[in-house]
C-alpha positions as CSV (number, residue, x, y, z in Angstrom):
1,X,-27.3,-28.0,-14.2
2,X,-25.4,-25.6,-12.4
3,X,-27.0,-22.1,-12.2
4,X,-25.3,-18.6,-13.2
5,X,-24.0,-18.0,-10.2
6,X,-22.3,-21.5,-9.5
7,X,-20.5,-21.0,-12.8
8,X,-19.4,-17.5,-11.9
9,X,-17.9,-19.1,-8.6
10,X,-16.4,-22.1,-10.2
11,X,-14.0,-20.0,-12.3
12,X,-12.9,-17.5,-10.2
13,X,-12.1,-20.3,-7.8
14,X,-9.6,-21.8,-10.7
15,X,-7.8,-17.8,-9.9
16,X,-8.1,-17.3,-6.5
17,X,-9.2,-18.7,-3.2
18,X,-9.9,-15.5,-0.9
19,X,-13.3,-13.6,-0.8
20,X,-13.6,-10.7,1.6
21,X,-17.7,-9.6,1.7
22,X,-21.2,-8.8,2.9
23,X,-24.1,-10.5,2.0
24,X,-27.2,-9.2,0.3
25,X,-30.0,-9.9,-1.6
26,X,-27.8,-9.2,-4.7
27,X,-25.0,-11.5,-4.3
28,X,-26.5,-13.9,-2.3
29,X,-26.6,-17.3,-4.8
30,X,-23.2,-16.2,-5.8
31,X,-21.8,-16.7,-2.0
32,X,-23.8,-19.4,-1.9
33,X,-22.3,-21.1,-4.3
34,X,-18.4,-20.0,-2.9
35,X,-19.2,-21.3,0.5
36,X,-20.1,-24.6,-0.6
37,X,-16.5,-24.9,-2.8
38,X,-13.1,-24.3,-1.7
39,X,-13.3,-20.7,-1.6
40,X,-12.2,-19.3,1.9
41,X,-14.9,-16.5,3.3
42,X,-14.1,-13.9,5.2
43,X,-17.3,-11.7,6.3
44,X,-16.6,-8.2,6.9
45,X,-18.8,-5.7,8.6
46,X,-19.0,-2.8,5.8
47,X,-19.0,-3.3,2.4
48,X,-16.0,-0.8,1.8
49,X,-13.6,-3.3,4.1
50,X,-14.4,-6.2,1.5
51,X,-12.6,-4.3,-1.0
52,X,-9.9,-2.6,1.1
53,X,-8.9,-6.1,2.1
54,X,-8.9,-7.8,-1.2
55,X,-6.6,-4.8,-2.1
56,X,-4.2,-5.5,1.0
57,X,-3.9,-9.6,0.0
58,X,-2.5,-8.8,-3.1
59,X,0.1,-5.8,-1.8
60,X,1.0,-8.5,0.4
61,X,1.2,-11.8,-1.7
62,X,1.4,-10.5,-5.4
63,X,-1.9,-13.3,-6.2
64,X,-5.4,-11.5,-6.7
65,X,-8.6,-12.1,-4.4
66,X,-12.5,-11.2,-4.8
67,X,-14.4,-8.7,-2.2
68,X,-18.3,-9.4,-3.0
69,X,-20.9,-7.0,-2.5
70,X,-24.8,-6.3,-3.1
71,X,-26.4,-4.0,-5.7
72,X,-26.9,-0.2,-4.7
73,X,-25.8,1.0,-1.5
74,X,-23.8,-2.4,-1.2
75,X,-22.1,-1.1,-3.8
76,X,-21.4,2.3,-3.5
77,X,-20.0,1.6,0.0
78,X,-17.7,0.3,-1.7
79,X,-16.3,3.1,-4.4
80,X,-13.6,4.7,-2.2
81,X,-11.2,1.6,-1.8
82,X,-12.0,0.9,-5.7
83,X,-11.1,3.9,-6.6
84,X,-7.7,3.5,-4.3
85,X,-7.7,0.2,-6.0
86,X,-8.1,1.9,-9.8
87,X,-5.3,4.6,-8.1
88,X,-2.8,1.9,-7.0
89,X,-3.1,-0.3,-9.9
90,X,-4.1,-3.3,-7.9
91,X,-5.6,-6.4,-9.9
92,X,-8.7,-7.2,-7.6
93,X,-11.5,-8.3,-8.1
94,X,-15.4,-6.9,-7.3
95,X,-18.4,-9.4,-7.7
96,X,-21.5,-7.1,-7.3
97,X,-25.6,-7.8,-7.6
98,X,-26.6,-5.5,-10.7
99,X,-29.9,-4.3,-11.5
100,X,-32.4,-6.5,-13.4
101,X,-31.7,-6.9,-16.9
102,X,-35.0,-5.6,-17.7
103,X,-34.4,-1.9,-16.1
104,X,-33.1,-0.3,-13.2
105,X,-35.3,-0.2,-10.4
106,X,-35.4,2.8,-7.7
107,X,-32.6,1.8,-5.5
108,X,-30.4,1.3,-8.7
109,X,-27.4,2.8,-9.7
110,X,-25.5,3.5,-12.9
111,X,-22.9,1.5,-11.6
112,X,-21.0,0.9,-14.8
113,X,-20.6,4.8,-14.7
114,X,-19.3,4.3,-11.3
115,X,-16.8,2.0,-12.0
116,X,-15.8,4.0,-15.1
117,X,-15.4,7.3,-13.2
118,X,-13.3,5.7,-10.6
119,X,-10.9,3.7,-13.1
120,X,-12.1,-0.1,-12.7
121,X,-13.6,-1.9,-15.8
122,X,-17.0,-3.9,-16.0
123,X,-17.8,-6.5,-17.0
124,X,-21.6,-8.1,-16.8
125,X,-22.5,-11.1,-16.7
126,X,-25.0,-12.3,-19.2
127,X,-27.0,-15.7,-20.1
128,X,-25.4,-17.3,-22.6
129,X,-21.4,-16.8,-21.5
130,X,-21.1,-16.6,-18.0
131,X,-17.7,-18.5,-17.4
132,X,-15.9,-16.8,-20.2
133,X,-16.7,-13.3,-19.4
134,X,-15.2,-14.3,-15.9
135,X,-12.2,-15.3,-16.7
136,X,-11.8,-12.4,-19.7
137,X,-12.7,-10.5,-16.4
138,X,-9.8,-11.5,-13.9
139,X,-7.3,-11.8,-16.9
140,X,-7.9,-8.2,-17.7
141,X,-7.2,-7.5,-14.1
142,X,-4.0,-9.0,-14.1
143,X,-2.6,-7.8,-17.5
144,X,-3.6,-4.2,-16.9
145,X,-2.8,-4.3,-13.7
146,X,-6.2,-2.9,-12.3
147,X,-9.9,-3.5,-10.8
148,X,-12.5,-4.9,-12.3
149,X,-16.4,-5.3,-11.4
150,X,-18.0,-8.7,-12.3
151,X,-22.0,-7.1,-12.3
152,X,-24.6,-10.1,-11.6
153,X,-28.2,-8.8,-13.0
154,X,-30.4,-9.7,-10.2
155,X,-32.5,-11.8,-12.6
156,X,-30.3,-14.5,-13.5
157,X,-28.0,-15.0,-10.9
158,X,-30.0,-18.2,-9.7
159,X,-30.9,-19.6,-14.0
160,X,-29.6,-22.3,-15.3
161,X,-26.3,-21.6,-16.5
162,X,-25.7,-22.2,-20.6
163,X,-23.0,-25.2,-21.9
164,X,-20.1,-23.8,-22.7
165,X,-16.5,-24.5,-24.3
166,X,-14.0,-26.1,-21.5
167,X,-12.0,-23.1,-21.0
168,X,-9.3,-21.9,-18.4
169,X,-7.5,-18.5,-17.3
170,X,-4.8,-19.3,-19.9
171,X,-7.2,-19.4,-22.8
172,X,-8.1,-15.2,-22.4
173,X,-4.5,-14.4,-20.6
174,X,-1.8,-12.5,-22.7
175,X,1.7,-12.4,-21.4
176,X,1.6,-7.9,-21.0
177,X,4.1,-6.6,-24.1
178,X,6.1,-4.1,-22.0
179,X,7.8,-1.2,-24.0
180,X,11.2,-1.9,-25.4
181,X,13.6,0.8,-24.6
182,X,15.7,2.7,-27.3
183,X,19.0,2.0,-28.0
184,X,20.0,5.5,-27.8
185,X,18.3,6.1,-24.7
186,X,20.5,3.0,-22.7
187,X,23.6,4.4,-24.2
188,X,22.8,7.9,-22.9
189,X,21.6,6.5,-19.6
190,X,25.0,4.4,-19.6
191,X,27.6,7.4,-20.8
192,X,26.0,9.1,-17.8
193,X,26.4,6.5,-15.2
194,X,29.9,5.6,-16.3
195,X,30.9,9.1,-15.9
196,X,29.3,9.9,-12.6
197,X,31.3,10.9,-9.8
198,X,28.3,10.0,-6.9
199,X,25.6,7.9,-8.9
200,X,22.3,6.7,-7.0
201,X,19.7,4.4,-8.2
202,X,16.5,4.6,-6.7
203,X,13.6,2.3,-7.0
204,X,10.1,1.6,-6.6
205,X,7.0,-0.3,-6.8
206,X,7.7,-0.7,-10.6
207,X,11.1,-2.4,-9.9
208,X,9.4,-4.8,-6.9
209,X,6.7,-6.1,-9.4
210,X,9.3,-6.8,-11.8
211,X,11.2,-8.5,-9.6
212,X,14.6,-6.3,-9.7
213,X,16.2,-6.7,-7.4
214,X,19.1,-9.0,-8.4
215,X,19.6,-6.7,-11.3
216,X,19.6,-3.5,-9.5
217,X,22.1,-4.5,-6.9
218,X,24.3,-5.9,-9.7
219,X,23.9,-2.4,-11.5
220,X,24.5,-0.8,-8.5
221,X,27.7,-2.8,-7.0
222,X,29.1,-2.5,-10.3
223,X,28.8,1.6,-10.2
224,X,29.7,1.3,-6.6
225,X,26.4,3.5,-6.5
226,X,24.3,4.1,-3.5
227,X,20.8,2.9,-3.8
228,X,17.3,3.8,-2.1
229,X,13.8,2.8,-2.2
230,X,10.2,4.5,-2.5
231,X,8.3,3.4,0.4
232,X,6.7,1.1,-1.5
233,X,9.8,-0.9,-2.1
234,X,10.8,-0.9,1.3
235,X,13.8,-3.3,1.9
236,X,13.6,-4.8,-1.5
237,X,17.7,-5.2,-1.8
238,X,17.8,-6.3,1.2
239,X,20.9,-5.4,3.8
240,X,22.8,-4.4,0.4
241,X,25.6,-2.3,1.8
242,X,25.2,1.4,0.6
243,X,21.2,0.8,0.5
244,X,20.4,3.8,1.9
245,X,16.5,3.1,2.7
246,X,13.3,5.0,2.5
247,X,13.9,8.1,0.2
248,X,11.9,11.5,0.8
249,X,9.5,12.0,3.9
250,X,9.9,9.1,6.0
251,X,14.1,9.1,5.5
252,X,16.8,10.1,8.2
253,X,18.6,13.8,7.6
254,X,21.7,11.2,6.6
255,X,19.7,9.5,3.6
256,X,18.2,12.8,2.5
257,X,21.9,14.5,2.5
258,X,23.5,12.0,1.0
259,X,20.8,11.8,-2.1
260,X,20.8,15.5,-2.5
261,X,24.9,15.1,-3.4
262,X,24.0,12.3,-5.9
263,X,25.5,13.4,-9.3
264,X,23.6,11.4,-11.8
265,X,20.0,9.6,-10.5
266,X,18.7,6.5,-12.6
267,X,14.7,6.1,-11.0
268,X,13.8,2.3,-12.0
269,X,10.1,2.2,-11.2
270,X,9.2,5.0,-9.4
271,X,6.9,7.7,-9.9
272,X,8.6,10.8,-8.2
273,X,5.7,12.2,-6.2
274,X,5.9,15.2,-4.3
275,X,6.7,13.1,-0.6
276,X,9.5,11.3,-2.6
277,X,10.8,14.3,-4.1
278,X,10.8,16.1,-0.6
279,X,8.7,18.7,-3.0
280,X,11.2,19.7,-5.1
281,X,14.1,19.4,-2.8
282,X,15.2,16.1,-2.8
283,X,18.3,16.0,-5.5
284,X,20.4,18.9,-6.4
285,X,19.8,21.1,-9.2
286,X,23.0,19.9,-11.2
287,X,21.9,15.9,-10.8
288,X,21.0,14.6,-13.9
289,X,17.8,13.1,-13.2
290,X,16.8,9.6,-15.5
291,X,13.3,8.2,-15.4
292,X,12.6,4.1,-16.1
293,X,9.2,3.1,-15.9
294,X,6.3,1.5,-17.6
295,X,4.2,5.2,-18.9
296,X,4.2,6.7,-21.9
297,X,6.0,10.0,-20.2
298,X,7.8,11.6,-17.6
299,X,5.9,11.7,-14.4
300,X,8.1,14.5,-12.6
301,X,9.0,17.8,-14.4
302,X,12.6,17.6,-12.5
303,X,13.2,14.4,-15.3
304,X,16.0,14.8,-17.8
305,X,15.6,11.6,-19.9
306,X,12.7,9.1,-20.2
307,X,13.4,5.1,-20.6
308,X,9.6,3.8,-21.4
309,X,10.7,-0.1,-20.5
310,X,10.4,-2.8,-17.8
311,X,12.6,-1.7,-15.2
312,X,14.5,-5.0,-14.5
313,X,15.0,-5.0,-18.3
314,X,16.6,-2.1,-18.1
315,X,19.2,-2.7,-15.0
316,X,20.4,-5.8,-17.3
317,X,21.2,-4.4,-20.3
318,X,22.8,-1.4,-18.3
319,X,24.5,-3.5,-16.2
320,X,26.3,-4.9,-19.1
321,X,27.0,-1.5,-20.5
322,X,28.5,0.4,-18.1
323,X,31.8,0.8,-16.9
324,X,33.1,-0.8,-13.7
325,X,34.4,1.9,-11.0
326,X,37.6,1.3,-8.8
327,X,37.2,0.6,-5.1
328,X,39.1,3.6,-4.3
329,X,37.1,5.3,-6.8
330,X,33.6,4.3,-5.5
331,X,31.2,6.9,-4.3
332,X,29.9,3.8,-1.4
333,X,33.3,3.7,-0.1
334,X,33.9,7.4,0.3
335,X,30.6,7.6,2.1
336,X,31.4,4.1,4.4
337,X,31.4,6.2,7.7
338,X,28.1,8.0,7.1
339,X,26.3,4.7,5.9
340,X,26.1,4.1,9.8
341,X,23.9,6.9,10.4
342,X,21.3,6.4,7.9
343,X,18.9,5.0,10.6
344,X,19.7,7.7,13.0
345,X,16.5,9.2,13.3
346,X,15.2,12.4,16.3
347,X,14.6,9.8,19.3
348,X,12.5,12.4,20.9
349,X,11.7,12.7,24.9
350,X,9.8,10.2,26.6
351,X,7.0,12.9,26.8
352,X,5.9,15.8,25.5
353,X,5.8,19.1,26.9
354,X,2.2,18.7,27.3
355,X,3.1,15.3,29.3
356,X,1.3,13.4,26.8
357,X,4.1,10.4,25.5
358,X,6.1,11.7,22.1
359,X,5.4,9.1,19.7
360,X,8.7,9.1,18.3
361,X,9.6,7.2,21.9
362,X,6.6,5.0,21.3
363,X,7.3,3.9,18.2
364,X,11.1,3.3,18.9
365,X,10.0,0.9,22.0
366,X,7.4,-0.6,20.1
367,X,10.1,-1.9,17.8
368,X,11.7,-4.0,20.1
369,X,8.8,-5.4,21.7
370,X,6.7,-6.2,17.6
371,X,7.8,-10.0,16.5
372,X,10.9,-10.2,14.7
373,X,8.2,-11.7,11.5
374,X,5.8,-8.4,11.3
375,X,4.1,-8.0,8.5
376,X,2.9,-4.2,8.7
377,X,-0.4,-2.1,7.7
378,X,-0.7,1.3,7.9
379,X,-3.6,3.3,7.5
380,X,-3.1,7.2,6.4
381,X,-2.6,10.1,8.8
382,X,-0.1,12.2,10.5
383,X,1.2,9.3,12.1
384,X,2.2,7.4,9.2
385,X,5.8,7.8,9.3
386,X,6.5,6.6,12.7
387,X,6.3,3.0,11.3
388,X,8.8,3.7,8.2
389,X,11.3,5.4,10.3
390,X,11.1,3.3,13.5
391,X,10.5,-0.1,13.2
392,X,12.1,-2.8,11.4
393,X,10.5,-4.2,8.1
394,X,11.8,-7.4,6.9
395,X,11.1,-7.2,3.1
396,X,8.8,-5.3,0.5
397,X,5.7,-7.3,1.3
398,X,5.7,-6.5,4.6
399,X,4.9,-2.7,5.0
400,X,1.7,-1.8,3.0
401,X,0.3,1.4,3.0
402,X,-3.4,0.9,1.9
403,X,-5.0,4.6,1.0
404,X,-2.0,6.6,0.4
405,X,-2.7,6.3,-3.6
406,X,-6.3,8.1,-3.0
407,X,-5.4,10.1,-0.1
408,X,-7.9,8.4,1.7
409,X,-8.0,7.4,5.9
410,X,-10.3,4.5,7.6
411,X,-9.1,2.0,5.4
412,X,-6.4,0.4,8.0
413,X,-8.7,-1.8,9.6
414,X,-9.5,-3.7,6.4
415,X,-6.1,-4.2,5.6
416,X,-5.3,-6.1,8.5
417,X,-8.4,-8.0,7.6
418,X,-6.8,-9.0,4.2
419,X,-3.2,-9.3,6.1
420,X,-4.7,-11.8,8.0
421,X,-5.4,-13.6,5.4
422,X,-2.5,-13.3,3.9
423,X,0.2,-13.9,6.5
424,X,2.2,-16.7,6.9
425,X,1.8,-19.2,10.1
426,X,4.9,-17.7,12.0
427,X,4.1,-13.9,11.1
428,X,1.7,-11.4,13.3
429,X,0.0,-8.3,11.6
430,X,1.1,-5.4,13.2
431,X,-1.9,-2.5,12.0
432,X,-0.5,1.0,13.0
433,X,-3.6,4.1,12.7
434,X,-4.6,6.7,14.1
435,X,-7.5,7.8,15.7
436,X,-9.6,9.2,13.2
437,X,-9.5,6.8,10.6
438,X,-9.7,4.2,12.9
439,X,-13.1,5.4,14.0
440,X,-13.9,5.4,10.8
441,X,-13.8,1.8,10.2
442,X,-14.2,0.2,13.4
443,X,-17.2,-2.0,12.5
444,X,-14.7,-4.3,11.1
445,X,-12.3,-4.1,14.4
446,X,-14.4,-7.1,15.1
447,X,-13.6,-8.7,11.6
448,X,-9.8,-9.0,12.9
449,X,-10.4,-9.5,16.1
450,X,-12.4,-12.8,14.5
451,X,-9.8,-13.6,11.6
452,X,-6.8,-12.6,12.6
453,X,-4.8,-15.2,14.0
454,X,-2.2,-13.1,15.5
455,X,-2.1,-9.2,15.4
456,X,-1.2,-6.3,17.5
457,X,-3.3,-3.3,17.0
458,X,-1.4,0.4,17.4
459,X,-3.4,3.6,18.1
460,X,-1.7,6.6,18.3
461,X,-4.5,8.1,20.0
462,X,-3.9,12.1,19.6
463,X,-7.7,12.7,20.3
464,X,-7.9,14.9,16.9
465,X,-7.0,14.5,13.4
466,X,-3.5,15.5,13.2
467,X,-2.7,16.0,9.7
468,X,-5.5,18.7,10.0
469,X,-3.9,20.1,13.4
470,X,-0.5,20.5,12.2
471,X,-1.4,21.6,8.0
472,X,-4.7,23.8,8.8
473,X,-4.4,24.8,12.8
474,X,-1.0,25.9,12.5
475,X,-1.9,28.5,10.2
476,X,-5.1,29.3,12.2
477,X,-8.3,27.6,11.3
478,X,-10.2,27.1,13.8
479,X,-9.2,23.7,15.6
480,X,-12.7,22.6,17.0
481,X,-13.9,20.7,13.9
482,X,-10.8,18.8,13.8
483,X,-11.0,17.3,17.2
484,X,-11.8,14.2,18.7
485,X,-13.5,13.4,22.1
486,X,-10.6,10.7,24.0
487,X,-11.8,7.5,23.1
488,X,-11.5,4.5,24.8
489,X,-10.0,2.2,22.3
490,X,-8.3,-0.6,24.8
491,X,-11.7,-1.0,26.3
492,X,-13.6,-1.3,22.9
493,X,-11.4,-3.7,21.8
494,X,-11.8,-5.8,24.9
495,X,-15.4,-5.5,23.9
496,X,-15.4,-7.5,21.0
497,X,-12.9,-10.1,21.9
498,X,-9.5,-8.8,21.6
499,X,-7.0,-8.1,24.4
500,X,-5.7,-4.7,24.8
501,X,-3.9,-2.3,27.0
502,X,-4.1,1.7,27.8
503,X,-0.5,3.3,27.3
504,X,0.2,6.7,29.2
505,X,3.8,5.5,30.2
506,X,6.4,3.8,28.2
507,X,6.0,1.1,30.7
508,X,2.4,0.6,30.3
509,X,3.4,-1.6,26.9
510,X,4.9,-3.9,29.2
511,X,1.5,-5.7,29.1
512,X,2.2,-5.8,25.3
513,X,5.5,-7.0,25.5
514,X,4.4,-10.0,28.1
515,X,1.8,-10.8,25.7
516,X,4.2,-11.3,22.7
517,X,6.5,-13.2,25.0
518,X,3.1,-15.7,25.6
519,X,3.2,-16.2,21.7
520,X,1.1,-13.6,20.5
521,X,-1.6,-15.5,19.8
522,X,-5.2,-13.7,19.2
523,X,-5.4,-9.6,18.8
524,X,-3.6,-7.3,21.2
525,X,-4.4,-3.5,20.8
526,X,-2.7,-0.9,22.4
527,X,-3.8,2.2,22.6
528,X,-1.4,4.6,22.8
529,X,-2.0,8.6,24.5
530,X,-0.1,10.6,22.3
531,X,0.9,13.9,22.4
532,X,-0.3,16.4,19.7
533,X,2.6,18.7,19.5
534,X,5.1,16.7,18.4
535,X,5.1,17.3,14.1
536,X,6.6,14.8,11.5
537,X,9.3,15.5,9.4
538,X,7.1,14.6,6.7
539,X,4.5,17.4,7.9
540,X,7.3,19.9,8.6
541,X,8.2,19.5,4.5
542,X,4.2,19.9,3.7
543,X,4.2,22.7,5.7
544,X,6.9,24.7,4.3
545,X,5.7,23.5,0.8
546,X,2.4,25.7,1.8
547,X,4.4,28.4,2.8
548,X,6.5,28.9,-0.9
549,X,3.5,28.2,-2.6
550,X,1.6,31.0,-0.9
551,X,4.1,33.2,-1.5
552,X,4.4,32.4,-5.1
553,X,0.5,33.4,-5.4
554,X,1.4,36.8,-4.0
């Protein structure tokens, strides 16, 4: 007979085939039992990378995976990138040890609390129905579109496992019954396209997991509307002339202009944060502003009407409603000769008056030495726009943003981990971070260097945390606690295996580019000297957010 844990193993395998983890006493039969099956294992070094990269395989290939931890502090290592998980609505799975079923014992935890505080769902394992509550557990996942923790109780994880009913993922999954939207609300969303003199239709990670993107260009070429993406939906239409790209932060001074004249706004599946509403400034105050997405409610106050539906639902049946605009009459080809300067973005010098290398120049380089196939992961910092802006992205899967949702750094490293995994045979993982959060997760540097089959490795290297330099310094905090001593990065990498390469001059990722010409085969980290004094546009808009809301307080 099979014991607990085998059973556990057995079904998630029927799910998934990916487990990112560390090993302890509390899932140890349980990895056990994966290793010997079809499962494929990838050890991290920190228990918080297991579940960062499980996150980042799904971003990336829309199927779920399983990070594994032990009980305790296995566990709670691990509550940040759940509770990014939880924030992001991701559908992964955590298989953790659990307490005894007899009582928690001092290095215990309440971690069903946990879980519940942070937005994931338990479920525990038990005697008699081990199989079904793991696949009630994954199909959970996937219809609500969030975490859950599979808790082993130390004590049974190596019983005999009970006889139970044949059953398969498909016996406990329900197809998710979306919202349908009103009748009224279409025609009003429709009256107000028709009539628009400059209509936009921006999208979002909503409208990628729906898979909208047929109906949204048809919706849009029919309006002869222009069209832009959240970050998160980065080149989901495609080259669709008048796709404008990445709306708020991360756009060019072109694609923020032309937005701000839009006249009526349909959002499909898109939230409307503050850094893709520019904070307020990004349409005008006469747009008329409608929201499509999944929620119960508005999630911006700037939001005239609210469309609770499926956002490819939606496009359809208002593709089919509204009226057809005349060439002549088209907003996209009254804007034709500004469409060519949407990616015109401040190339900046090749340094910085502090003769440290702008990183705008670095990033615009880097882009035509990265392969053609990148499939990019960012972790969070003042740096995080250079990506977006500069480089090439060649579809939604492939730029992934692991941390934003919790406002948490350190994570990239994992993500390249579960990029790894992910990619396909002819695509390299291109991991962009800064110094600070790398730091902060660099026991699992040698987790990539180890699984990734080809990746290159960026460091913008401004030896401090610059979000912190440009938000809090600039306004006079004291800068010493945000600093960082110069770290040798190329040399650590070459320390656990990788190749890598210091870069003080733009010619300097010459190395880089010889490398890619080789194949690009292994991990290549450069590690970049940048200069602190060159701000992000993105930053620039934080900062002057501050400023009105400090004068707003009086």
């Amino acid at each position: 007979m099979p014991t607990i844990s085998a059973v556990v193993s057995h079904a998630l395998l029927t799910c998934t085939s990916e487990i990112f983890g560390v090993m302890g006493n509390g899932n140890a039969h349980f990895l056990d039992a994966a290793v010997r099956t079809d499962f494929r294992f990838t050890a991290v070094r920190h228990e918080s990378a297991a579940v960062t990269a499980a996150d980042a395989y799904y971003r990336i290939t829309g199927k779920p995976a399983i990070a594994t931890t032990t009980y305790g502090a296995g566990f709670t290592n691990a509550v940040t990138p759940l509770a990014e998980a939880a924030a992001a609505q991701i559908p992964m799975i955590l298989v953790t040890g659990d307490q005894p079923t007899s009582g928690a014992r001092p290095w215990d935890v309440d971690q069903d609390a946990i879980n519940t505080a942070v937005g994931a769902k338990t479920f525990t394992i038990d005697a008699r129905t081990p199989k079904a509550t793991t696949l009630a557990a994954v199909a959970h996942a996937l219809r609500e579109r969030m975490p859950v923790v599979i808790s082993l109780p130390y004590d049974i994880v190596a019983d005999r496992a009970p006889e139970e009913a044949e059953l398969t993922l498909a016996d406990f999954a329900t197809e998710p019954e979306y919202p349908q939207a009103s009748p009224e609300l279409l025609i009003q969303a429709a009256t107000a396209l028709s009539s628009a003199k400059r209509p936009l239709i921006l999208y979002g990670r909503g409208a990628r997991l729906s898979d909208a993107a047929m109906a949204i260009t048809a919706l849009a070429d029919k309006l002869g509307a222009l069209s832009s993406s959240t970050v998160l939906a980065t080149g989901l239409l495609g080259s669709r002339h008048g796709d404008l790209g990445i709306t708020g932060g991360f756009s060019s001074a072109e694609t923020a202009a032309l937005i701000h004249e839009a006249d009526t706004v349909l959002v499909l599946g898109a939230k409307l944060n503050q850094f893709t509403t520019r904070f307020g400034d990004l349409f005008n105050t006469g747009a008329q502003v409608i929201q499509v997405d999944l929620g119960n409610a508005a999630t911006n106050p700037r939001v005239d009407a609210f469309i609770s539906a499926d956002a490819t639902a939606v496009a359809t049946a208002l593709e089919s409603m509204v009226a057809p605009v005349s060439a002549n009459a088209s907003w996209l080809e009254q804007v034709a000769d500004r469409l060519a300067k949407i990616n015109d973005h401040e190339s900046g010098e090749v340094t910085a008056p502090d003769g440290l290398l702008d990183p705008r120049s670095v990033a615009a380089t880097l882009n035509t030495i990265l392969p053609k196939r990148r499939l990019v992961v960012q972790d969070g910092g003042h740096f995080i726009g250079w990506g977006p802006m500069y480089w090439d992205i060649p579809g939604p899967h492939a730029l992934n943003l692991v941390g934003t949702a919790y406002q948490s750094i350190g994570m990239g490293i994992a993500s390249a981990v579960g990029a790894g995994a992910a990619a396909r045979a002819d695509e390299t993982v291109v991991l962009a971070a800064g110094d600070g959060g790398f730091l902060m997760g660099l026991a699992d540097l040698e987790s990539v260097v180890r699984s990734v089959a080809s990746g290159i490795i960026v460091v913008y290297n401004d030896a401090g945390y610059g979000a912190e330099i440009h938000q809090y310094g600039s306004i006079g905090l004291h800068e010493k606690p945000m600093l960082i001593p110069e770290v040798d990065f190329a040399a650590v990498a070459r320390g656990l295996g990788g190749q890598s390469t210091k870069v003080r001059t733009l010619e300097d990722l010459d190395e880089l580019r010889a490398w890619v010409a080789r194949g690009a085969k292994g991990v290549f980290l450069v590690d970049c000297r940048i200069s602190p004094q060159v701000r992000a546009p993105y930053m620039e808009e934080v900062l002057e957010a501050n400023r009105r809301a400090a004068l707003a307080r009086g």
